[in-house]
VOVO-398964 format. One record per residue (C-alpha): residue number from 0; y, z, x. Coordinates in nm, 2 decimals, decimal comma. Layout:
BEGIN
k | north | up | east
NUM | Y | Z | X
...
END
This chain:
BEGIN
k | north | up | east
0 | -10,76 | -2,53 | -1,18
1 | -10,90 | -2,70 | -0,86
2 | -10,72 | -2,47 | -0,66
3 | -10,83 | -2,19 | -0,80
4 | -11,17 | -2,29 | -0,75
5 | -11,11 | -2,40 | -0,47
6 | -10,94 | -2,06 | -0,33
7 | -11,24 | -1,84 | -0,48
8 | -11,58 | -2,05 | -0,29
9 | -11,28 | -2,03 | 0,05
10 | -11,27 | -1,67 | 0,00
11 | -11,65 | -1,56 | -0,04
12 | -11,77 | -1,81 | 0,22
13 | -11,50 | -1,74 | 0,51
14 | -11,52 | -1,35 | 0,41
15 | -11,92 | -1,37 | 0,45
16 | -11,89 | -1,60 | 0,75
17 | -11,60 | -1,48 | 0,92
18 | -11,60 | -1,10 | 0,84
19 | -11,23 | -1,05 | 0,72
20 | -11,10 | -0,69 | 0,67
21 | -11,12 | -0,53 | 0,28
22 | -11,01 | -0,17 | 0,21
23 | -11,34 | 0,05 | 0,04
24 | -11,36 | 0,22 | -0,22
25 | -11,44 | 0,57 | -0,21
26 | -11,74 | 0,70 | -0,38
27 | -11,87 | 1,04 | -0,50
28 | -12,13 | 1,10 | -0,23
29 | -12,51 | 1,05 | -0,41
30 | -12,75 | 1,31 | -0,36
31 | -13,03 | 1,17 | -0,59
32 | -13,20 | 0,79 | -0,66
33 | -13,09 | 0,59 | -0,93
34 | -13,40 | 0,62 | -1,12
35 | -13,76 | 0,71 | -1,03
36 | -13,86 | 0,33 | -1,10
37 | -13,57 | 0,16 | -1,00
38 | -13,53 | 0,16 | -0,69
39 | -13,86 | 0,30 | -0,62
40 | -13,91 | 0,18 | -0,28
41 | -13,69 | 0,12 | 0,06
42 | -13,50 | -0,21 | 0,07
43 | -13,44 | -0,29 | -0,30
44 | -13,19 | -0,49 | -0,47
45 | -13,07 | -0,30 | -0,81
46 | -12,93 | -0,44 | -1,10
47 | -12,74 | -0,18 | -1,35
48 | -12,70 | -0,28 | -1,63
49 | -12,53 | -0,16 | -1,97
50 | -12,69 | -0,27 | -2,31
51 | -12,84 | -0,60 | -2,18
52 | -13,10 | -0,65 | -1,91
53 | -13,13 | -0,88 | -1,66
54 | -13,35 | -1,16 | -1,60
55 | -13,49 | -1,01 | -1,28
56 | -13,66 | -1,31 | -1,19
57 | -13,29 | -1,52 | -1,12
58 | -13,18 | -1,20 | -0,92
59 | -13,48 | -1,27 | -0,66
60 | -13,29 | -1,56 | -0,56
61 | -12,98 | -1,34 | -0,45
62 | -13,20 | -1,10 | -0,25
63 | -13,34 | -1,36 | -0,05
64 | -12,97 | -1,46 | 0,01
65 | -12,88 | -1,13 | 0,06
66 | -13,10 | -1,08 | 0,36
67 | -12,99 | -1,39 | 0,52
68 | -12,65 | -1,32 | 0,55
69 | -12,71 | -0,96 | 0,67
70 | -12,93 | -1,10 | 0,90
71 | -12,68 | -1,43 | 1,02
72 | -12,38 | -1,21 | 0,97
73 | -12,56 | -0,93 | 1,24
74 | -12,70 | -1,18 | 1,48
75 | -13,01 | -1,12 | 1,37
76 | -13,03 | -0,78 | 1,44
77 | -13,09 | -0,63 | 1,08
78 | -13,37 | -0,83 | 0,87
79 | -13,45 | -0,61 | 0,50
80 | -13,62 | -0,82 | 0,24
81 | -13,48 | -0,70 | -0,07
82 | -13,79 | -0,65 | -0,37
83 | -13,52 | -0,69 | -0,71
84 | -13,53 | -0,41 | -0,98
85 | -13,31 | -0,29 | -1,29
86 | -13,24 | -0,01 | -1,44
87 | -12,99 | 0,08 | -1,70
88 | -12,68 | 0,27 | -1,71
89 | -12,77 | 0,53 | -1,91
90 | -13,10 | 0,62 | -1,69
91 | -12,91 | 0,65 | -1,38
92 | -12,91 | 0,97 | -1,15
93 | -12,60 | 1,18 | -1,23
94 | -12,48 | 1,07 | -0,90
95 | -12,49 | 0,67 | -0,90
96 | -12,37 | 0,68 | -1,27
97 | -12,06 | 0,91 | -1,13
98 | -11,98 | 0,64 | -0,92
99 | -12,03 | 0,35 | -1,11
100 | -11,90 | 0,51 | -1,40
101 | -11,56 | 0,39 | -1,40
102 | -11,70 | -0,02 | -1,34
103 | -11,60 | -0,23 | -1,62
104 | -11,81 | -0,51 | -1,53
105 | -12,21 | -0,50 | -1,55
106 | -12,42 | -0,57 | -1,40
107 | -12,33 | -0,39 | -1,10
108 | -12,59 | -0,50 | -0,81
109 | -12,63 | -0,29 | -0,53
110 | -12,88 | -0,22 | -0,24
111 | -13,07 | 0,07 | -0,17
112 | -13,21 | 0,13 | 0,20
113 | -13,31 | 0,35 | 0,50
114 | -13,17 | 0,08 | 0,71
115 | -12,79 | 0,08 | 0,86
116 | -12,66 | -0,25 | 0,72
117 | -12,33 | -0,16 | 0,88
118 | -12,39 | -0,35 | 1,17
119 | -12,32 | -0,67 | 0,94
120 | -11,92 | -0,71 | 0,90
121 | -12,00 | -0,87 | 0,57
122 | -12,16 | -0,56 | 0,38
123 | -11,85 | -0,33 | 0,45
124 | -11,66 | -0,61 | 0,32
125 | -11,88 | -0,68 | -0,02
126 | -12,02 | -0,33 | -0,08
127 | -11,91 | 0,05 | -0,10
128 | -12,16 | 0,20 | 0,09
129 | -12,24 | 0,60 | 0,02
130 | -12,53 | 0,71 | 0,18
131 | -12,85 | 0,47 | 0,17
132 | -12,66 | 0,32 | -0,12
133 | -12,45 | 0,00 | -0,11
134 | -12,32 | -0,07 | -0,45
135 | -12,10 | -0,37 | -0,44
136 | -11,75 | -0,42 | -0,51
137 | -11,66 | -0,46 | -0,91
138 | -11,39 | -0,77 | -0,79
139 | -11,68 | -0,92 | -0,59
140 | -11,91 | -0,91 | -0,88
141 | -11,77 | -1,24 | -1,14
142 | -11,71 | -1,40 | -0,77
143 | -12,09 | -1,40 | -0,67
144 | -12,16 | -1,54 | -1,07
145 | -11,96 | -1,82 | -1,00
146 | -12,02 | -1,89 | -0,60
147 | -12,38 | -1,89 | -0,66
148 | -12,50 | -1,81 | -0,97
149 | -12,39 | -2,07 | -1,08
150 | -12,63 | -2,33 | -0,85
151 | -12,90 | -2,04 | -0,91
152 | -12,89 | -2,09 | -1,32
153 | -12,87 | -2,42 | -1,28
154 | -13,21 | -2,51 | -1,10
155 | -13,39 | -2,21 | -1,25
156 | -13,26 | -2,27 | -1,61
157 | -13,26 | -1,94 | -1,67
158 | -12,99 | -1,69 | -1,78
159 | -12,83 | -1,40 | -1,61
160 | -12,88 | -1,17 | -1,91
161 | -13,15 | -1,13 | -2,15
162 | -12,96 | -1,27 | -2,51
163 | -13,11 | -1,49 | -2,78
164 | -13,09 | -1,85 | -2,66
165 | -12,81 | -1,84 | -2,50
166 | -12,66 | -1,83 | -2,13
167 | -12,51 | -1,44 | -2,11
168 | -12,38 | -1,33 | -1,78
169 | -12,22 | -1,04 | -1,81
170 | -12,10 | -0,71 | -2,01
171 | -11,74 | -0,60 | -1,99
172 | -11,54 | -0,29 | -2,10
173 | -11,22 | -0,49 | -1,98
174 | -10,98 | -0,61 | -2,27
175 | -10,91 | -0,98 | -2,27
176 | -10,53 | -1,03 | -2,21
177 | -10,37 | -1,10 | -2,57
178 | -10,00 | -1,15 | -2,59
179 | -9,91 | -1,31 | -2,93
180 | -9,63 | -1,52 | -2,78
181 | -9,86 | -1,70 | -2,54
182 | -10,16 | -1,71 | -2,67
183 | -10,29 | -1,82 | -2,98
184 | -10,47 | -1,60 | -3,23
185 | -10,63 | -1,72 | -3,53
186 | -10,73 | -1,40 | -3,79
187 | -10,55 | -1,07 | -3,75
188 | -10,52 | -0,88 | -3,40
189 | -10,68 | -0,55 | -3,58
190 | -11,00 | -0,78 | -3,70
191 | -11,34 | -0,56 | -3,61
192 | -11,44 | -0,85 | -3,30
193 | -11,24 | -1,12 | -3,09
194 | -11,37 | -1,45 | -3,03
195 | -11,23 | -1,54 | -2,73
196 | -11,28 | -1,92 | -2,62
197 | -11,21 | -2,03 | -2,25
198 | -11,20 | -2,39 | -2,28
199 | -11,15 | -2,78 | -2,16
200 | -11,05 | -3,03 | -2,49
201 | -11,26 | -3,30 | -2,27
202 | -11,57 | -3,05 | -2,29
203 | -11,81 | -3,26 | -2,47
204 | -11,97 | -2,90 | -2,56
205 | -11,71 | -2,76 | -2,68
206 | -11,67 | -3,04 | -2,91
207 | -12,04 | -2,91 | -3,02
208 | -11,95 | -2,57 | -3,07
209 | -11,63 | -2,67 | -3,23
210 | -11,81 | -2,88 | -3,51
211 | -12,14 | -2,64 | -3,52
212 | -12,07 | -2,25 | -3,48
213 | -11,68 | -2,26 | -3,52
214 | -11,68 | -2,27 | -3,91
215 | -11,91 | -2,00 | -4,01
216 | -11,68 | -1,77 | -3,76
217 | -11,35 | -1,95 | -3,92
218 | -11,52 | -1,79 | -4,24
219 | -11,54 | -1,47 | -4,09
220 | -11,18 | -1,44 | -4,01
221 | -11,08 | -1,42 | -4,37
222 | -11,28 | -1,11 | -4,43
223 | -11,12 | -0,98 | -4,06
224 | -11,42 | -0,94 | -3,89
225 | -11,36 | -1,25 | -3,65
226 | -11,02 | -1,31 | -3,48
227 | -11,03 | -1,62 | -3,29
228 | -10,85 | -1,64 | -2,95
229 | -10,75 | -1,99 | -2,78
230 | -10,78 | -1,97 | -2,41
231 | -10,72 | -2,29 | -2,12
232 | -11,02 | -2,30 | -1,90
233 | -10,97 | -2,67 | -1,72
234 | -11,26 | -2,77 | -1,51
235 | -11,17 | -3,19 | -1,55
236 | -10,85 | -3,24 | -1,35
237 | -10,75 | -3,53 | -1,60
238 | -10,75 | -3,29 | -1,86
239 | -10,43 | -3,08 | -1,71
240 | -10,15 | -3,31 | -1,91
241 | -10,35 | -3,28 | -2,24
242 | -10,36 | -2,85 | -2,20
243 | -9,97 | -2,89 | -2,11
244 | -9,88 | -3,05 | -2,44
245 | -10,08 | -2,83 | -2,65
246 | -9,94 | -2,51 | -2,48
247 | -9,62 | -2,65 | -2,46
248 | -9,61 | -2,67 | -2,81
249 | -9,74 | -2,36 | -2,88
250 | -9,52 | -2,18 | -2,64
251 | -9,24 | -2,34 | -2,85
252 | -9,34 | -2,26 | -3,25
253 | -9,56 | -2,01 | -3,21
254 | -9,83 | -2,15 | -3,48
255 | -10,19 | -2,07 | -3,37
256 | -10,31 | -2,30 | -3,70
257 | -10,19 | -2,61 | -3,54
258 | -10,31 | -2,54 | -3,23
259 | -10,67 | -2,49 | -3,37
260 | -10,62 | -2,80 | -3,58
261 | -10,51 | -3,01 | -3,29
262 | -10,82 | -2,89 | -3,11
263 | -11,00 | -3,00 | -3,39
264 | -10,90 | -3,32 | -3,37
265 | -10,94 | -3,37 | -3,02
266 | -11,31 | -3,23 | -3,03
267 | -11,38 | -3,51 | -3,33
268 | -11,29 | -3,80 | -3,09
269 | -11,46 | -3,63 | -2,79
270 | -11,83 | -3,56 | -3,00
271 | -11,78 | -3,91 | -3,05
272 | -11,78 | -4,00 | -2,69
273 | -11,41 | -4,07 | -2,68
274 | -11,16 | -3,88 | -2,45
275 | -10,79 | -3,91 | -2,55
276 | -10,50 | -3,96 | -2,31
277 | -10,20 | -3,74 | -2,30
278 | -9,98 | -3,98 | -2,52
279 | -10,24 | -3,97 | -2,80
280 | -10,32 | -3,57 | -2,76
281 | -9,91 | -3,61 | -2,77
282 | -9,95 | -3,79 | -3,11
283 | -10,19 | -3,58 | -3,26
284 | -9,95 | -3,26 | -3,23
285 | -9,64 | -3,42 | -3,38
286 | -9,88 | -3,52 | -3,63
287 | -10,03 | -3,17 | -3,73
288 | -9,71 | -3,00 | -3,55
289 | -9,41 | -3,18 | -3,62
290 | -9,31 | -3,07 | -3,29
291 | -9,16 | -3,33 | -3,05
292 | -9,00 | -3,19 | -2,76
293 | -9,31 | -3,16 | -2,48
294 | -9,14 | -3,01 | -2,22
295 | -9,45 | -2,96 | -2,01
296 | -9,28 | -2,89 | -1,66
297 | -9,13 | -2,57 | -1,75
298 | -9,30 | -2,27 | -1,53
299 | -9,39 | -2,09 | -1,88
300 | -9,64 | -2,34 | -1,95
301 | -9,84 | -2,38 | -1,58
302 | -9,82 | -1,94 | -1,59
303 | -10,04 | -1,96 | -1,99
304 | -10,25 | -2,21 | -1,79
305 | -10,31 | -2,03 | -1,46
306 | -10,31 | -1,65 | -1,61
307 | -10,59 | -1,78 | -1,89
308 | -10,79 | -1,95 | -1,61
309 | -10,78 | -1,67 | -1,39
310 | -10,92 | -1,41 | -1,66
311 | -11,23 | -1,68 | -1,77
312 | -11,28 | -1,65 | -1,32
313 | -11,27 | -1,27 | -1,35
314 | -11,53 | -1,20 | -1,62
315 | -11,80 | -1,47 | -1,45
316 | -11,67 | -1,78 | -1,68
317 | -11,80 | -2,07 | -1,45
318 | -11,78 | -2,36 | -1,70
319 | -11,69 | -2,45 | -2,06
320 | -11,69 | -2,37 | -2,36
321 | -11,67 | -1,95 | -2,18
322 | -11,73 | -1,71 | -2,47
323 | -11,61 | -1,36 | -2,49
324 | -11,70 | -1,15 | -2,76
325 | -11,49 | -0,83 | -2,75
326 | -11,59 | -0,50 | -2,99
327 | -11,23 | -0,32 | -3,02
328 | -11,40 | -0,05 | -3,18
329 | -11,62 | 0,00 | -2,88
330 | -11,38 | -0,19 | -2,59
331 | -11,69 | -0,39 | -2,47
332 | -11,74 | -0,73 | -2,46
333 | -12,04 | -0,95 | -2,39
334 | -11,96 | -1,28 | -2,19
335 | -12,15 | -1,60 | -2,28
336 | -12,13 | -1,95 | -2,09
337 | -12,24 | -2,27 | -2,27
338 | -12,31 | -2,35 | -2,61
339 | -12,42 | -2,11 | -2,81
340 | -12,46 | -2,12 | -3,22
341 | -12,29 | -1,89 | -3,50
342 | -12,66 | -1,71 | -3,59
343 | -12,66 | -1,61 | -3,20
344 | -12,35 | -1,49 | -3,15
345 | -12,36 | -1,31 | -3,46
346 | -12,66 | -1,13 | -3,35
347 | -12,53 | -1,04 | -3,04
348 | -12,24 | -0,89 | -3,22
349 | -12,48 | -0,67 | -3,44
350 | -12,73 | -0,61 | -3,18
351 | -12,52 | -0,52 | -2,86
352 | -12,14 | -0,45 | -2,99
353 | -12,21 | -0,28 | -3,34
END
C-alpha cells in the first residue's frame, strides 16, 4: 500500500517537475466551444461533468496551481490565470463531446486558451491538446484527486461533487473488477446496484459505517437490489497482516458470509477504540470460519491485495471507507470517500443511477 502511494505522488511530481515523455492521445479536431457559458472567456479551466456538478469553488484552487506549474515548468515564460467553469456533458459542442465521449471518468477538466501552453513540457504530458483546447488525460484524472485534492478537500472541507452530505469525487462508467473467486460478494452478482467498499479493518470510520448504514443495505440484498462487494484498501501499514488472514481465508473457502461477519467483528472492537492484532483477527476467523490454515505468504493473496488497492487509486479513492455505487443497468457508478449514511446513499442511487 505505501508503495503504491508512494509510486503515484513520485510519478505526478517528477512528471510535472521533470517533464518525462507520455504518448497523446489523438482527438477529433474541435471546430466549436464547449458551451456558450462554459468556457465563455480566454484562459478558463472547465470541468465536464456527467449527472453531478462540481463544487466550482474547490476547482479554483487547481487553477491557481495550474498556472504555476505552466509558468515554473516554462521558465516563466507562459503566465494564464485560469477563471474555473462547468458545464455538463450533455451541453457540450458536438465537437468536445466527440472527444470526450469515450472518457469513463468525469469530471474531465480541461483548459481552454488563445495562448500556446506547449512551451511547458508538463501540459503535453498531462493534457491532449486539440486546438485552443487541452483536455486532460482520463489516467491523469483519479491521480490529480489523490495528489492534491486530497490536501484541497481537506482545508476547504468541501466536496469535489455536489451530493447530499457526503464527500463525492467522481462519476464512472468503468465496471469495478468482480471475480467471484477473489473477491467477496454478498447478494447476487445480477442484484439492480453494487455496493462496492474499499476498505482498512483499522478504519475507525468504517467501523461507523459498518454499524450505521451497513444494515439497512444488508436488508436490501435480500430483495436483490443491493450486492455488497468486499474490497482491501490499506492506508495503516500495521493493518497489512490482519487483510492477509482475512483474504487468505477467503481465497481458501470461498464464503463471502464469513468474511462480512469477521469484518463485523473486527469493526465492534475498533468503534470501541480497540484495534486487534493479527493473532486475534487470526482467532476471530477460525472462530466464525473454522478455517485454520493462514497461509498468508502465497503470491495469490498480496495480487487480491494489490489489484483491489490499485482499482480504489484508479477511480479517486484516497482514503477509507471508499464507496462505489455501481448501476448495472446503466454501467455508471458514483464514487464516494468517507462516511456516508444509508438515506444518502440511497438517494444517490435514486437520484443519479436510477
Amino acid at each position: 500500500m505505501k508503495r503504491t502511494t508512494l509510486a503515484i505522488i513520485a510519478i505526478a511530481v517528477i512528471v510535472i517537475a521533470a517533464g518525462g515523455v507520455a504518448t497523446l492521445l489523438v482527438l477529433p479536431k474541435l471546430l466549436t466551444p464547449p458551451s456558450p457559458q462554459c468556457p465563455g472567456k480566454d484562459s478558463a479551466l472547465f470541468i465536464v461533468y456527467y449527472s453531478v456538478p462540481p463544487n466550482e469553488d474547490l476547482f479554483s484552487g487547481m487553477a491557481s496551481w495550474l498556472s504555476n506549474v505552466i509558468a515554473s515548468n516554462s521558465s516563466k515564460a507562459i503566465n494564464v490565470t485560469l477563471s474555473v467553469c462547468s458545464v455538463s456533458y450533455a451541453n457540450l459542442g458536438k465537437d468536445l463531446k466527440a472527444a470526450v465521449g469515450n472518457r469513463t471518468f468525469f469530471p474531465v477538466i480541461g483548459i481552454y486558451t488563445t495562448s500556446d501552453l506547449t512551451k511547458a513540457k508538463v501540459m503535453q504530458i498531462l493534457f491532449d491538446k486539440h486546438g485552443d483546447y487541452y483536455v486532460l488525460k482520463e489516467d491523469w484524472i483519479p491521480i490529480l484527486y489523490v495528489y492534491y485534492m486530497t490536501y484541497v478537500e481537506y482545508h476547504a472541507q468541501r466536496p469535489v461533487l455536489k451530493l447530499p452530505n457526503v464527500s463525492g469525487v467522481a462519476e464512472t462508467f468503468r465496471a469495478p473488477k468482480l471475480l467471484l473467486n477473489e473477491t467477496p460478494v454478498i447478494g447476487s452478482p445480477s442484484a439492480k446496484y453494487y455496493l462496492v467498499i474499499y476498505e482498512d479493518v483499522y478504519c475507525p470510520y468504517c467501523a461507523k459505517f459498518y454499524a450505521d448504514s451497513l444494515p439497512t443495505i444488508e436488508e436490501l440484498v435480500k430483495n436483490n437490489t443491493f450486492a455488497i462487494v468486499l474490497k482491501n484498501f490499506i492506508v495503516h501499514g500495521e493493518a497489512i497482516p490482519l487483510h492477509r488472514n482475512i483474504t487468505a481465508m477467503y481465497l481458501a473457502t470461498q464464503n463471502s458470509a464469513a468474511v462480512l461477519e469477521v469484518m463485523k467483528a473486527i469493526y465492534g472492537l475498533v468503534g470501541g477504540n480497540i484495534y486487534p492484532s493479527a493473532d486475534q483477527v487470526a482467532n476471530i476467523v477460525r472462530s466464525v470460519s473454522g478455517y485454520t490454515d493462514f497461509n498468508t505468504t502465497v503470491d495469490a493473496v498480496d495480487k487480491v491485495i494489490a489489484e483491489d488497492t490499485e482499482e480504489g487509486w484508479s477511480y479517486g479513492v484516497y482514503g477509507t471507507p471508499g464507496l462505489l455505487i455501481w448501476s448495472r443497468e446503466h454501467g455508471r457508478g458514483v464514487v464516494i470517500v468517507g462516511y456516508a449514511t444509508a438515506e444518502n446513499l440511497l438517494k444517490i442511487a435514486r437520484t443519479y443511477l436510477s
